[in-house]
C-alpha positions as CSV (number, residue, x, y, z in Angstrom):
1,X,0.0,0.0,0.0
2,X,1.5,3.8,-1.0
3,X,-1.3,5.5,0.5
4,X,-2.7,6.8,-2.9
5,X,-6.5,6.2,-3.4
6,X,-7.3,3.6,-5.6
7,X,-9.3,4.5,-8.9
8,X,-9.7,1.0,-10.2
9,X,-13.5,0.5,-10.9
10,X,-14.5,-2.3,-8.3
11,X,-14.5,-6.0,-9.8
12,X,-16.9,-7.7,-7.7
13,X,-20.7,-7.9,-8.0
14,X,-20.7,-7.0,-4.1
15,X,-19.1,-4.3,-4.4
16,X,-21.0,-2.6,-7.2
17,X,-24.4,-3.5,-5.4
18,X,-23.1,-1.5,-2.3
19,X,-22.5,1.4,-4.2
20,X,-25.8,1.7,-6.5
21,X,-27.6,4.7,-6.7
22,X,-30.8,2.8,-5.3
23,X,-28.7,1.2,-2.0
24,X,-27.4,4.8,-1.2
25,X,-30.8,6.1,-1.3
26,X,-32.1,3.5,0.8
27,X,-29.4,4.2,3.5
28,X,-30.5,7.8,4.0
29,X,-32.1,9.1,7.2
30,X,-34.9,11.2,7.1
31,X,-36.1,13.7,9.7
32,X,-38.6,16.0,9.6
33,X,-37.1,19.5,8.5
34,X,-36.8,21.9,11.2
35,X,-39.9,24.3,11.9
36,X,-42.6,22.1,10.2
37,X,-46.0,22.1,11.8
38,X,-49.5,20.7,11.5
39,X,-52.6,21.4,12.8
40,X,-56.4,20.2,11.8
41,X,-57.9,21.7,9.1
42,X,-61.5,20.2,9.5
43,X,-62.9,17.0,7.7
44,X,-60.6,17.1,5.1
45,X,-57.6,16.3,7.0
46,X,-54.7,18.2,8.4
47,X,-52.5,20.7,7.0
48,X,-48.1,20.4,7.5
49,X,-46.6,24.3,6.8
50,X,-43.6,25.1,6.9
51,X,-41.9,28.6,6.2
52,X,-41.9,28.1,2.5
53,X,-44.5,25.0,1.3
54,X,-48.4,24.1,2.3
55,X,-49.4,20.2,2.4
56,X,-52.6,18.9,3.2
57,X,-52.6,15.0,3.9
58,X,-55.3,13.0,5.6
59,X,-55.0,13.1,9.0
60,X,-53.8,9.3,9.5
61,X,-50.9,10.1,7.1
62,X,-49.9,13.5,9.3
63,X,-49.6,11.5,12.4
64,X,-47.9,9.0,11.4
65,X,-45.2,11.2,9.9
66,X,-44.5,13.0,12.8
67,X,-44.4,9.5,14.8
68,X,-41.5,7.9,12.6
69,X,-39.7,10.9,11.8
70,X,-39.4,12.9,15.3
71,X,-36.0,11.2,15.0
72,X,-33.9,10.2,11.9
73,X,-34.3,6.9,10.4
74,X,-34.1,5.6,6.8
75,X,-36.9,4.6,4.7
76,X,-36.3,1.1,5.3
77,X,-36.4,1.8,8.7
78,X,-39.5,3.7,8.8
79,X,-41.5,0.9,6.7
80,X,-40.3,-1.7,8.9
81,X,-42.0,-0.4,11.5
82,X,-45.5,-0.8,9.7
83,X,-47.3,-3.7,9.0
84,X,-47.3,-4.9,5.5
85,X,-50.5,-3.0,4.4
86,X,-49.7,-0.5,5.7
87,X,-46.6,0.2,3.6
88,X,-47.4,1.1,0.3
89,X,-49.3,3.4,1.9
90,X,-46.4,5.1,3.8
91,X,-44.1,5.1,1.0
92,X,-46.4,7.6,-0.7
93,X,-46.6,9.4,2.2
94,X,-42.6,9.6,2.5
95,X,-42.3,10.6,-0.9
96,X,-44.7,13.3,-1.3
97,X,-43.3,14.9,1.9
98,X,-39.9,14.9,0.6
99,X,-41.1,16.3,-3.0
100,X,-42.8,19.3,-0.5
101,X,-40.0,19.8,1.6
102,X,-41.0,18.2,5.1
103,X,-39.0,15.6,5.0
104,X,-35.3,15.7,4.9
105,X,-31.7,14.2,4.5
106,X,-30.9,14.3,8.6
107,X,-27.3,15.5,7.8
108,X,-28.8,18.8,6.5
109,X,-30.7,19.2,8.7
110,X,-28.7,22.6,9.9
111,X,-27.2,23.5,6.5
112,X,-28.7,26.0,4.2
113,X,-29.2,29.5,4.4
114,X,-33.2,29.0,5.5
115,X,-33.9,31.0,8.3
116,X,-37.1,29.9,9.4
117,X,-35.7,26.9,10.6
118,X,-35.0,28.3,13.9
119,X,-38.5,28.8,14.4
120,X,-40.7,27.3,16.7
121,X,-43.6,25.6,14.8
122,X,-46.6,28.2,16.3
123,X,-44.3,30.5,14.8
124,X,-44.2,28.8,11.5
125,X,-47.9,28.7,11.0
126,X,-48.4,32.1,12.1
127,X,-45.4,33.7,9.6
128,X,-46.9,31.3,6.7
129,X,-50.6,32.6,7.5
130,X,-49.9,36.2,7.5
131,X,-47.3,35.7,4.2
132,X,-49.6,33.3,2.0
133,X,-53.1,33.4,1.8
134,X,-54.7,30.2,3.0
135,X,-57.6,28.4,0.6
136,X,-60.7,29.3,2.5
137,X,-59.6,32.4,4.6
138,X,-61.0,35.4,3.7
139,X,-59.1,39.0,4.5
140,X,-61.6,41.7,3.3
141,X,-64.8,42.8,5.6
142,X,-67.3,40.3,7.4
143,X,-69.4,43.6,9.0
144,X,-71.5,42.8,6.0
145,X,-72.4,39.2,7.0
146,X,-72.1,39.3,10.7
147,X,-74.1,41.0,13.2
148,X,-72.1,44.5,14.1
149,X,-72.8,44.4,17.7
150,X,-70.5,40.9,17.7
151,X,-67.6,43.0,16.6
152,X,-68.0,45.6,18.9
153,X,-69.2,47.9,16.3
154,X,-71.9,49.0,18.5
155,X,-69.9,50.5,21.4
156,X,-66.5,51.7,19.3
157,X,-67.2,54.7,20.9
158,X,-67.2,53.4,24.7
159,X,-64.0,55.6,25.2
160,X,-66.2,59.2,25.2
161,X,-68.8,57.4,27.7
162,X,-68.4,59.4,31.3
163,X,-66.6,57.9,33.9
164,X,-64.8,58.8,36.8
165,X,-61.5,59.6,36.0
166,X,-58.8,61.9,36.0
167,X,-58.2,64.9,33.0
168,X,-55.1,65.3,31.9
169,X,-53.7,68.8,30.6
170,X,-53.1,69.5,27.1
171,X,-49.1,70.2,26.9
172,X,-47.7,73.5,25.6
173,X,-47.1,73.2,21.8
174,X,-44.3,75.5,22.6
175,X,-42.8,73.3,24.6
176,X,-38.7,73.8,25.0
177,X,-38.4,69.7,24.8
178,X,-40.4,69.3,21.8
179,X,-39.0,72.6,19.9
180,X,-35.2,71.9,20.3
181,X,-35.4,68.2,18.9
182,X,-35.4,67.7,15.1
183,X,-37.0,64.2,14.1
184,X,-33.4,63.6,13.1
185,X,-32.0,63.7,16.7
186,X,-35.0,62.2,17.8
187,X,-34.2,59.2,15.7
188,X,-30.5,59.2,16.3
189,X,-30.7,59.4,20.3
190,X,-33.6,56.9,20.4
191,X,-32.7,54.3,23.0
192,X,-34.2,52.0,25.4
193,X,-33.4,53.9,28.9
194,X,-34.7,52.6,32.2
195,X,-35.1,54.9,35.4
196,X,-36.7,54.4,38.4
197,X,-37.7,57.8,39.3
198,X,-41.0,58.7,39.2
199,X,-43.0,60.2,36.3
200,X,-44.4,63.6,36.9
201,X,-48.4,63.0,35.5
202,X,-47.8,66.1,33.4
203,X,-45.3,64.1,31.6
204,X,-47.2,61.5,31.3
205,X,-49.8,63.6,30.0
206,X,-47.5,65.0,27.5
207,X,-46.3,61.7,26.7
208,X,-49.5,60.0,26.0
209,X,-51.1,63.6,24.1
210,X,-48.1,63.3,21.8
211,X,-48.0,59.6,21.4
212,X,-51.4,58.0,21.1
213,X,-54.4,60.3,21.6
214,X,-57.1,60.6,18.8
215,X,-56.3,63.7,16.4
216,X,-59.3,63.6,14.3
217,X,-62.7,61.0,14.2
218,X,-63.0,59.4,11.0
219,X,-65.6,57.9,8.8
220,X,-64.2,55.4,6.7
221,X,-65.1,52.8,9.4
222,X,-67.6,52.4,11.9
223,X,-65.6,53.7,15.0
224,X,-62.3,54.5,13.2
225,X,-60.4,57.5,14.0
226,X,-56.5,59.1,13.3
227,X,-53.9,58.9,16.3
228,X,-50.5,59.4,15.8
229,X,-49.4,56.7,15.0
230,X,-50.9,54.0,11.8
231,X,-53.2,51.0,12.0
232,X,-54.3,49.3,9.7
233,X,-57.2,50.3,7.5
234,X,-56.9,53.2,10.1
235,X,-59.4,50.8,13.1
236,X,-57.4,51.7,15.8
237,X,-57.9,49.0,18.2
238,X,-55.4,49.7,20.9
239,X,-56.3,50.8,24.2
240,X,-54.0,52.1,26.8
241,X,-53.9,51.3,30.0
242,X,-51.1,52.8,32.6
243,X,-50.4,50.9,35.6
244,X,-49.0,53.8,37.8
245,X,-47.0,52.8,40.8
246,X,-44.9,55.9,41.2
247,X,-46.4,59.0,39.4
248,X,-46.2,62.4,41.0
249,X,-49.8,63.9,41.1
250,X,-51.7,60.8,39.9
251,X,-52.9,58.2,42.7
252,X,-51.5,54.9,42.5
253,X,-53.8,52.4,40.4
254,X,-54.4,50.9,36.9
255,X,-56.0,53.7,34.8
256,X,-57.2,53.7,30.9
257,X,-56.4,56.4,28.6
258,X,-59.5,57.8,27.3
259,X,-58.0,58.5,23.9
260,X,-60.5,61.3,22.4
261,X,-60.8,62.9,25.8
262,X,-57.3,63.3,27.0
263,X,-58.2,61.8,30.6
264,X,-57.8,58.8,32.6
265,X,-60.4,56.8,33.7
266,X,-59.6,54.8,36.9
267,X,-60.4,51.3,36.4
268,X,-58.7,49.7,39.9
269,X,-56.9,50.7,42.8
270,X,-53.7,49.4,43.8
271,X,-53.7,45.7,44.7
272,X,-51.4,42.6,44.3
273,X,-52.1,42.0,40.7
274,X,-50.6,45.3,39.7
275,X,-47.5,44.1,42.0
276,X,-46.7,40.8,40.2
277,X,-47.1,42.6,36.9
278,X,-44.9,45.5,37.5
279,X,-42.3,42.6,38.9
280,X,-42.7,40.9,36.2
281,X,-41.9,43.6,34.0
282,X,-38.9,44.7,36.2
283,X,-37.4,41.3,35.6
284,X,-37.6,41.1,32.2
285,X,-35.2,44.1,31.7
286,X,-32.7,41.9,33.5
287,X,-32.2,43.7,37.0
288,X,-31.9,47.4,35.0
289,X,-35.5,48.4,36.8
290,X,-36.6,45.7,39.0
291,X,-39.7,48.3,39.8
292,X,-40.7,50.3,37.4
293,X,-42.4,53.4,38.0
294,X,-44.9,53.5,35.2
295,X,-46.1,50.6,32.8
296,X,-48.0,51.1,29.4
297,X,-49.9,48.1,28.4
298,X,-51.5,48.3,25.2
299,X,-54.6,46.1,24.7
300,X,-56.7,45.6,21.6
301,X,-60.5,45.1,21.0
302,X,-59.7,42.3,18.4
303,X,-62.9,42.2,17.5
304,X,-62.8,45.2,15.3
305,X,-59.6,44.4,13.6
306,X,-61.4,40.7,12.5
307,X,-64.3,42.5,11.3
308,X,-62.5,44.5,8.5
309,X,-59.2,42.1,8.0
310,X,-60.4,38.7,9.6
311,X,-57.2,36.3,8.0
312,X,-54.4,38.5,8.9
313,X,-56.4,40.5,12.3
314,X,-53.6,39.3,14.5
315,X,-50.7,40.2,12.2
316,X,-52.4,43.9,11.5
317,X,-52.8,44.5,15.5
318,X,-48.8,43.5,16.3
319,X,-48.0,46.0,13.2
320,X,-50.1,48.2,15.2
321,X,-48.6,47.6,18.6
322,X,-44.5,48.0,16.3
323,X,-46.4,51.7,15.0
324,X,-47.3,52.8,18.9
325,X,-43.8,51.4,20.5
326,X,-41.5,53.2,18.1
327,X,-43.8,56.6,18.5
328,X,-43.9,56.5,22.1
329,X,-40.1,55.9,22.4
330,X,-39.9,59.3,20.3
331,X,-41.7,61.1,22.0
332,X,-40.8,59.5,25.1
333,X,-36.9,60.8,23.7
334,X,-37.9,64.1,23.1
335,X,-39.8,64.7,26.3
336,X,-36.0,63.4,28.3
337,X,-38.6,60.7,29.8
338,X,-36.9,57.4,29.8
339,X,-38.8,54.4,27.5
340,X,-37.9,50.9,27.2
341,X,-40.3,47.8,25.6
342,X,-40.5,45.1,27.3
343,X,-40.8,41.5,25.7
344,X,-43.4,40.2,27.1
345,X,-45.9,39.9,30.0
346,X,-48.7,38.1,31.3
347,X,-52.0,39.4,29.4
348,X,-54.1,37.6,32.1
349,X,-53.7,40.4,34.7
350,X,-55.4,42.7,32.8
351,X,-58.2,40.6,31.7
352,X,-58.8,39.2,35.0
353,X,-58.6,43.2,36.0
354,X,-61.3,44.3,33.4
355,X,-63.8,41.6,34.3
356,X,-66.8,43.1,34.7
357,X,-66.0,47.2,33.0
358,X,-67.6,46.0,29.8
359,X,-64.5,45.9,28.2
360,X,-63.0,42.7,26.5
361,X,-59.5,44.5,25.2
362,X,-56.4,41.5,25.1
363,X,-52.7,43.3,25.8
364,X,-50.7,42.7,23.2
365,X,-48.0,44.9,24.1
366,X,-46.1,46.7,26.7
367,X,-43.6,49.3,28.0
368,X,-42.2,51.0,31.1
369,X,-41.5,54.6,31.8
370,X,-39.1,56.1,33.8
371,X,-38.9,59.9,34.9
């Protein structure tokens, strides 16, 4: 032996068997490729998504995919593990999910240049829902269909109805913050800041006049109106609520912004609940505000956003939320407030805190405030 690598064709029958097209195949593990998902997609059967490809398979043939395929294993290896009639069966199965993309060699798994395989698979569905329109969901209006009042239609206006509350000054236009920032240094010194002083509430009035109060009442859609920031088809379904645990002038509580009145209406007093959500908050910036003295929640009637967009509602209200976090940490910048977003929190605080107002709003987003 020199070392050198043979290139003599091999002389034995053996030998050329082993290294057939057909017996390589047949070696091959399969898994399925990373971020596929599946749910139920009525009688018909299921549907597998991934980031890039739709299948729908009967439900039997779903299953069973996911079963043998959690973990790599050849074809061979799969069929064995079926009875006989079963097998023909599965071999179409196999093969149309590799011609679709679910099923793959297991030692590419982690090659490529496809992103989306990081995803979970809830995120999967969700980023091939609101990228592909799905056979048999609609996106335009159901108002015409469906009953208004089951939207909310009716009451799109419950924001102007009286309640006890608290009114908030309208800042100065002139205000020295406002007139020596450009929107260029606005958008160049935007950070996330965290401070644990307290928020004077004529800042926080200021804050949420500038940010997030209704400019003008609009027509193009039962209860629609312009803030300053978009939404899409110009609904508007956020509602914000301030948890204030340290704001100067303003008692401590859980309040709603009353958007076309520039008030506050007081929906709780301090209590426990407000404590766990404000901790919560504080740990999620890691230790940098463990109590923060002001939180922003923003909440949406999703009802109103299904009744003009249904399909894509969800997607539309966290484009929404994206539109309200970057204009609040502007303004938030120019008024030398401190604003930081905050990942996530637990949307159950609120709703168990709204029970009986009336209102049925779902947070969606949130941020802190510092003074």
């Amino acid at each position: 032996m020199d070392g050198n690598v043979s290139t003599r064709a091999p002389t034995s029958a053996t030998a050329v068997a082993e290294t057939s097209p057909a017996i390589a195949s047949a070696r091959v593990r399969y898994v399925l490729a990373p971020g596929v998902a599946a749910f139920v997609r009525g009688p018909e059967g299921m549907v597998l998504m991934s980031a890039r490809a739709v299948w729908r398979a009967p439900t039997a043939s779903c299953v069973t995919l996911f079963r043998l395929f959690a973990t790599a294993r050849s074809r061979e290896e799969a069929l064995g593990l079926v009875g006989p009639g079963d097998r023909a069966t599965l071999e179409g199965v196999i093969d149309s999910a590799l011609s679709n993309g679910f099923l793959i060699d297991a030692g590419l798994a982690n090659a490529g240049n496809d992103a989306t395989r990081w995803l979970e698979p809830h995120d999967v569905i969700f980023h091939r829902h609101t990228r592909t329109r799905l056979v048999g969901q609609g996106l335009g209006p159901r108002i015409e269909t469906i009953p208004r009042e089951q939207f909310g239609m009716e009451d799109a206006d419950a924001e102007s109805i009286a309640s006890p509350g608290v009114a908030l000054d309208a800042p100065d236009a002139a205000d020295a913050r406002l007139a020596k920032l450009s929107l260029r240094d606005a958008l160049l010194s935007r950070r996330t800041r965290y401070s644990r002083l307290p928020v004077g509430i004529g800042d926080l009035g200021a804050l949420l006049y500038w940010s997030c109060r209704t400019t003008e009442e609009g027509a193009k859609w039962p209860g629609g109106n312009k803030r300053n920031y978009p939404s899409g088809g110009g609904v508007h379904s956020l509602t914000i609520y301030v948890v204030a645990r340290a704001c100067t002038g303003l008692d401590r509580g859980l309040y709603r912004f009353v958007s076309d009145g520039h008030r506050l209406a007081k929906i709780a007093d301090w209590r426990p609940e407000l404590d766990r959500i404000v901790a919560e908050a504080g740990f999620v910036t890691g230790g940098a505000c463990p109590e923060p003295p002001v939180m922003l929640i923003a909440a949406a009637d999703v009802r109103r956003v299904v009744a003009k967009y249904q399909g894509v509602a969800y997607s539309l209200i966290l484009k929404e939320v994206g539109a309200w976090m970057q204009t609040v940490y502007l303004v938030g910048t120019a008024l030398r407030l401190a604003p930081a977003a905050i990942g996530f929190s637990d949307a159950s605080v609120l709703a168990a805190l709204l029970e009986g107002t009336g209102r049925v709003d779902v947070s969606v987003g949130e941020m802190i405030l510092g003074g």
